[in-house]
BAKOLPA-555107 format. One record per residue: residue in one letter; x, y, z of N, C-alpha, C in turn. Coordinates in steps of 0.001 Angstrom, whole numbers, plus 500000, padded with zeros to 6 digits. Each point is the difference from the previous one (the first is absolute). Layout:
BEGIN
AXYZXYZXYZ/...
This chain:
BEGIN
X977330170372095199500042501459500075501417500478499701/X500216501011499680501456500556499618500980499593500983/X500241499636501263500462499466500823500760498714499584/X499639499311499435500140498595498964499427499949498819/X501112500715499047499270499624498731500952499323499037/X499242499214498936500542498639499823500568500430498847/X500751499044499702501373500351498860499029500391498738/X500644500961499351499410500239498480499361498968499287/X498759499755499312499913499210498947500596500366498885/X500980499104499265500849500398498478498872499966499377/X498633499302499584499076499682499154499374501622499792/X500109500725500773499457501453499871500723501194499357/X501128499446499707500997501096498931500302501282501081/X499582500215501465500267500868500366500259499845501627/X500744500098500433500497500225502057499091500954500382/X499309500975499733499093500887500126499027499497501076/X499404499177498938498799499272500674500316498182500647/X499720500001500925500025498598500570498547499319500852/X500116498659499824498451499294499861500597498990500797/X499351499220501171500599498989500320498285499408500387/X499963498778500653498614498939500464500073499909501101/X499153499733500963500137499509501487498565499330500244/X499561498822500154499321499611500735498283500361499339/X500285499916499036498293500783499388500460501642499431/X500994500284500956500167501539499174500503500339499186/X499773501143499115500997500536498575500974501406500673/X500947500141499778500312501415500382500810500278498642/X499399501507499953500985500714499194500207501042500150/X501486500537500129500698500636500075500294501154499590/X499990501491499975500703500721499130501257500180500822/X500714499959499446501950500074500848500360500928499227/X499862501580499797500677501183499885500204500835500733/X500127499645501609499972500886500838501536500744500195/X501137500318498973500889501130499973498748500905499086/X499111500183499518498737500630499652498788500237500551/X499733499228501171499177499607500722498411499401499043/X501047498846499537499108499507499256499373500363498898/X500527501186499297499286500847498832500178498209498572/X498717500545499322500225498436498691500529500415498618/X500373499356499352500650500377498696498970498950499216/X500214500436498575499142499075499357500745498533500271/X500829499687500053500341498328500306499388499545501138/X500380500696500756498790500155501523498928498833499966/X499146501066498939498645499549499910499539499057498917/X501519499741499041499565498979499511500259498767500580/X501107499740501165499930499186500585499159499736501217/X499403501072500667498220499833500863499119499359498959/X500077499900499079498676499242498833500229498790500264/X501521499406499499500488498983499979499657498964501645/X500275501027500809500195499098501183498488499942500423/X498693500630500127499086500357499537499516498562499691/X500561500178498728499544498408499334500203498947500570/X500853499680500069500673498922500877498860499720500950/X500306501038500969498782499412501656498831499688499501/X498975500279498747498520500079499596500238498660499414/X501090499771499464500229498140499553500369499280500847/X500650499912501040499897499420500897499134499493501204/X499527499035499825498684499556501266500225500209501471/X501272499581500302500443500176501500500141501572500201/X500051500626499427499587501492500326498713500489500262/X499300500445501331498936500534500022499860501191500704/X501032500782500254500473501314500274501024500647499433/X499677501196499484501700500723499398500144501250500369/X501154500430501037499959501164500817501141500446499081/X499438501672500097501269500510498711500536501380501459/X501284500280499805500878500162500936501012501106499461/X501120500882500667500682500208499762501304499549500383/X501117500351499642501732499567501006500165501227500531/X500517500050500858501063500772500767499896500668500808/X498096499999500223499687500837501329499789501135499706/X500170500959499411499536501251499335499099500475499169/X499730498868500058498744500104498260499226498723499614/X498715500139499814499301499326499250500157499728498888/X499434501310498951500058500109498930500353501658499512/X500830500703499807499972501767499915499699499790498895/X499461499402498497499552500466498903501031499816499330/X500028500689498371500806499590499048501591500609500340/X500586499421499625501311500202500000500400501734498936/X500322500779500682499983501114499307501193500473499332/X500940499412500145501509500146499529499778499106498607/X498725499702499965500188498950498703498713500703498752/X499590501050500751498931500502499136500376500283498357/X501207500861499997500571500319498481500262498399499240/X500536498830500615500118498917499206498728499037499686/X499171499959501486498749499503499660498524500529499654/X500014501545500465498241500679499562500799500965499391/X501004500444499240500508500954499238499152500558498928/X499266499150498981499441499874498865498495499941499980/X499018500530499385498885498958500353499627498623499848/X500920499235498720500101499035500211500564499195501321/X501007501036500162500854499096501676498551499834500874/X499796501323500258498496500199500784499129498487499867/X499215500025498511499139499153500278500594498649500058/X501026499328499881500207498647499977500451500110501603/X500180501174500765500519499964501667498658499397500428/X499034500725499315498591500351500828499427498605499596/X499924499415498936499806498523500138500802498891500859/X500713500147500412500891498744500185499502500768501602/X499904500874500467499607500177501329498416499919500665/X499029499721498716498077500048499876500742498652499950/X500906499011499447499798498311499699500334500090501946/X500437500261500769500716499316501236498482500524501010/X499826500926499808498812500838500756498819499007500049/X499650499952498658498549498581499555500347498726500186/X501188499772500158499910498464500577500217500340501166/X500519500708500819499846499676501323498314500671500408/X499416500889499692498602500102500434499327498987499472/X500071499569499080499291498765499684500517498458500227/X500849500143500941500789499044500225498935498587500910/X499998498424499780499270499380500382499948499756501459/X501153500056500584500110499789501528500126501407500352/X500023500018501158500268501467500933501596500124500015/X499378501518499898501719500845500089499564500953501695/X501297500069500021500533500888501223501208500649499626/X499655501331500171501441501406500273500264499747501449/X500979499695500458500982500135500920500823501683499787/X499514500583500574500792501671499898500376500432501299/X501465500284499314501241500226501048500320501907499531/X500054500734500095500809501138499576498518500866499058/X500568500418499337499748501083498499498921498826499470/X499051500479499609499183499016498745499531501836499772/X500904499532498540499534501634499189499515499357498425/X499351501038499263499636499538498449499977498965499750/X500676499314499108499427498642499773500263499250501255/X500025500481500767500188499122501240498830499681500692/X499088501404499678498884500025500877499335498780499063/X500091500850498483498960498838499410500272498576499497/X501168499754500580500161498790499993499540499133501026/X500117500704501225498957499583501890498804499692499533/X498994500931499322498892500171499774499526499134499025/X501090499306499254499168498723499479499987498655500783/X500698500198500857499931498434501137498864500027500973/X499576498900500323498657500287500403500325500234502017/X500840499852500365500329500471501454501246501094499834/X499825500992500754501418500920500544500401500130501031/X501273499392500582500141500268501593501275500637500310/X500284501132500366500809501012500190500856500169500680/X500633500853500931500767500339500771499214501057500404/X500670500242501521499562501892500659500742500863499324/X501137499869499499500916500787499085499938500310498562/X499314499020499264499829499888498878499425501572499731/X500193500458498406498969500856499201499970499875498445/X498759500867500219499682499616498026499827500890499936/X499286499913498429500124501068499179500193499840498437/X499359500875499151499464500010499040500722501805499270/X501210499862499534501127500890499697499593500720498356/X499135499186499356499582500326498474499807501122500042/X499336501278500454500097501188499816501198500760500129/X500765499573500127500974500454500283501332499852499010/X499782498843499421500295499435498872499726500460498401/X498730499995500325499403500161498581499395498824499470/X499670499333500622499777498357499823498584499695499991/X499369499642499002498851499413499868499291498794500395/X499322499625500534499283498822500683499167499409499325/X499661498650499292499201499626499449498427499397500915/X499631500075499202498182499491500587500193498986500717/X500699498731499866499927498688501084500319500329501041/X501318500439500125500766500780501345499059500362500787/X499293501814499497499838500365500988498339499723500263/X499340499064499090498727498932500457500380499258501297/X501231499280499920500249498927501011500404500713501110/X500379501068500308499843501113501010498797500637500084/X499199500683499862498612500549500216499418498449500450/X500218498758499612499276498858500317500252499930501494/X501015500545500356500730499658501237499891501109501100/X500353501180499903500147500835500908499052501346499550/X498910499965498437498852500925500219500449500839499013/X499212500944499092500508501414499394500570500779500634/X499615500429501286500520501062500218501285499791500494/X499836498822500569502025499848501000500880499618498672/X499854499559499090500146499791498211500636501470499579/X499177500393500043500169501334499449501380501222500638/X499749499496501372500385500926501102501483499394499672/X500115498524499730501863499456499930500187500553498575/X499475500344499083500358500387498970500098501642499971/X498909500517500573500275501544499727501127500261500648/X500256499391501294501063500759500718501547499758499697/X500147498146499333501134499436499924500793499948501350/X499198500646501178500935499958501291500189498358500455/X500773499934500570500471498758500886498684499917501969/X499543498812499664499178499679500822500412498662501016/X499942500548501428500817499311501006499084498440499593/X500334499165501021498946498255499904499312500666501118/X499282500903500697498940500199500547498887500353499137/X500533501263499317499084500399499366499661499157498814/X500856498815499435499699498867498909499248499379500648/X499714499408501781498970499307500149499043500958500219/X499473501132500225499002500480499806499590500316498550/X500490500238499353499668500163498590499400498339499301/X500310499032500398499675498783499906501212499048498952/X501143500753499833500645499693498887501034498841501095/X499920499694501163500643498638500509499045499622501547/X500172498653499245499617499341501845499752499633500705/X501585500444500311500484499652501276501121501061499676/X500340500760501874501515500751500086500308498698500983/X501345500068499740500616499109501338501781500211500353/X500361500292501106501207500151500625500781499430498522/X501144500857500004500984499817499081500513498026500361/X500328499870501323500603498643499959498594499046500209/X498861500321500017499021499323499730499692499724498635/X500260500450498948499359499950498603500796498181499625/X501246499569500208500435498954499435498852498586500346/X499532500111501785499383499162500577498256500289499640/X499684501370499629498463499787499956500108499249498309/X501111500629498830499463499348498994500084498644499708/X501284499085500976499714498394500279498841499814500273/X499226500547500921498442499543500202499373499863499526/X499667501491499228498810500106499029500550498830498779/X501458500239499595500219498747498778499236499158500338/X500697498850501238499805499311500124498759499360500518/X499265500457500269498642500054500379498870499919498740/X500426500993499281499312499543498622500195498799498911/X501675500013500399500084498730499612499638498965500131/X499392499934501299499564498589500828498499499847499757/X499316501200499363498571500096500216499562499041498302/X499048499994500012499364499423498955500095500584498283/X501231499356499549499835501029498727498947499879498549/X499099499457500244498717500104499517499256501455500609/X499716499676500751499489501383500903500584501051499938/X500680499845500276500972501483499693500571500471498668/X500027499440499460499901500321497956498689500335499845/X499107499330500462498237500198499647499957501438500676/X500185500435501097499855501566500525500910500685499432/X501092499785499338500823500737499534499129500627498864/X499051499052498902500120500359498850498136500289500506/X499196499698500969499129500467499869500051501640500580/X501061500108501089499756501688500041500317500639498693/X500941499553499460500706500294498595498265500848499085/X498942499026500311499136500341498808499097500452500787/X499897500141501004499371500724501258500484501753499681/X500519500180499462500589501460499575499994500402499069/X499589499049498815499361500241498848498576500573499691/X499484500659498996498713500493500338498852499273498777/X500516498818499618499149498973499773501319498185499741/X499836499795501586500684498872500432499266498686499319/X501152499376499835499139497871499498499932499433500942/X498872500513500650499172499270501002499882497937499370/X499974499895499337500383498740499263500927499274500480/X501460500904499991501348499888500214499757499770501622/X499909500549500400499928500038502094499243498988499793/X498636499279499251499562499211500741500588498601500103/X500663499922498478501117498788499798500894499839501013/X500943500903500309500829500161501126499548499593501341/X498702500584500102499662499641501962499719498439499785/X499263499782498774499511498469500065501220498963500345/X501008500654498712501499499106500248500280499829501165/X500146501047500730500610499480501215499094499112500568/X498724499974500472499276499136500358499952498748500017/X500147499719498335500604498946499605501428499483499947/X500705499941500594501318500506499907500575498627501111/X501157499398499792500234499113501208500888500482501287/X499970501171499894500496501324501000498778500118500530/X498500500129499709499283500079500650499569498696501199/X500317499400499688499796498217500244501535500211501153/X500947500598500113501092499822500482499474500960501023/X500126500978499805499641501277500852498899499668501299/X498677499141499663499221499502501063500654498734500639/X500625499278499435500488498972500816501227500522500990/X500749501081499602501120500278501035499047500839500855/X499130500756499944499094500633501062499769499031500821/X499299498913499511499690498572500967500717499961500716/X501480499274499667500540499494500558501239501055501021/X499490501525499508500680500581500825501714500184499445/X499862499789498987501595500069499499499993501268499023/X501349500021498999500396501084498974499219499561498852/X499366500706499266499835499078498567501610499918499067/X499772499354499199501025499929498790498990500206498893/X500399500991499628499457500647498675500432499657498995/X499685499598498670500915499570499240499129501180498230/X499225500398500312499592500794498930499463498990498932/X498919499661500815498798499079498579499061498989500675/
């Protein structure tokens, strides 16, 4: 958690963002908090990069994405950089790609993601939460969805993967208003959850990491990608059935009943 965060990777061309491993987990970083975390396009080309990394790596089976400094999650694009990077419409659309490439791999990402949110999760902040498949907050935290206010257009995936989440109308309601919404009203709206005490958020997201980490990652890739098509409105029922069988077959399944037996942890090893 921002509390300890690990030296820059040079391989990322940028101090911005930092990625370190622990134990099954991925973390990554946004470290702009004299901005409170606002992203620049290097930003997000190095979230792709690091991105990559954890989805190639096997010993990763959690990747909690985070902010530094205690103030912020994510506040959205970096706005002091608008004239150099969305100046043009060309600036525009190569911003708006390189930020749809970080968005779709992490919603479509193979293991589970978790937002850890500390502060502000504004604009791309929100919709960057909203592609990880857990959000766990602070009592302090707020969001918010600033594009009207802006002038800023939202593309179809975005605000799909929101209506998927928190409904048309509470959808609608963060967009018409662009107001800032406390973490109460984000867990009633359904857009996180869990709220939890500001010095609680470091210790509940060790848990949940680590807990998923420990669980069966057959199983939990298989529910990942069968709710995935569970929300589709003609799913490959095909696809889910391969998946449930795998695990079945699986020597995690064979592991999983013998540590029940014997009353112990399983060791999961994913196959």
């Amino acid at each position: 958690m921002p509390d300890a965060l690990p030296p820059p990777n040079p391989t990322l061309g940028t101090d911005k963002m930092l990625s370190r491993k622990e134990g099954g987990v991925g973390w990554m970083i946004f470290n702009n908090p004299e901005r409170h975390n606002a992203v620049s396009m290097e930003m997000w080309i190095a979230a792709e990069k690091i991105l990559a990394d954890f989805s190639a790596d096997p010993e990763i089976r959690v990747v909690v994405v985070t902010g530094a400094g205690g103030k912020a999650f994510v506040s959205g694009a970096d706005i002091s950089k608008f004239e150099s990077e969305r100046g043009s419409k060309e600036a525009v659309d190569a911003y708006q790609a390189q930020t749809a490439k970080v968005y779709e791999a992490l919603a479509n990402f193979s293991k589970p993601t978790i937002a850890a949110i500390r502060g502000h999760c504004i604009g791309g902040g929100s919709a960057l939460a909203v592609c990880c498949d857990l959000r766990i907050c602070t009592e302090k935290s707020s969001f918010g969805i600033p594009a009207a206010k802006l002038g800023l257009g939202y593309p179809l995936p975005g605000i799909r993967r929101l209506v998927q989440l928190v409904g048309p109308s509470f959808a609608k309601e963060l967009f018409f208003t662009a107001k800032k919404f406390s973490a109460e009203d984000a867990r009633i709206m359904g857009l996180v959850n869990r709220v939890v005490a500001d010095d609680a958020l470091d210790a509940t997201i060790a848990d949940y990491a680590n807990t998923i980490a420990g669980n069966a990652p057959l199983t939990v890739g298989s529910v990942k990608a069968i709710v995935a098509e569970a929300l589709k409105a003609d799913p490959d029922e095909e696809l889910c059935d391969r998946l449930v069988l795998g695990c079945f077959a699986s020597e995690d399944y064979i592991e999983g009943r013998r540590a029940f037996m014997e009353k112990r942890p399983p060791q999961f090893r994913g196959r």
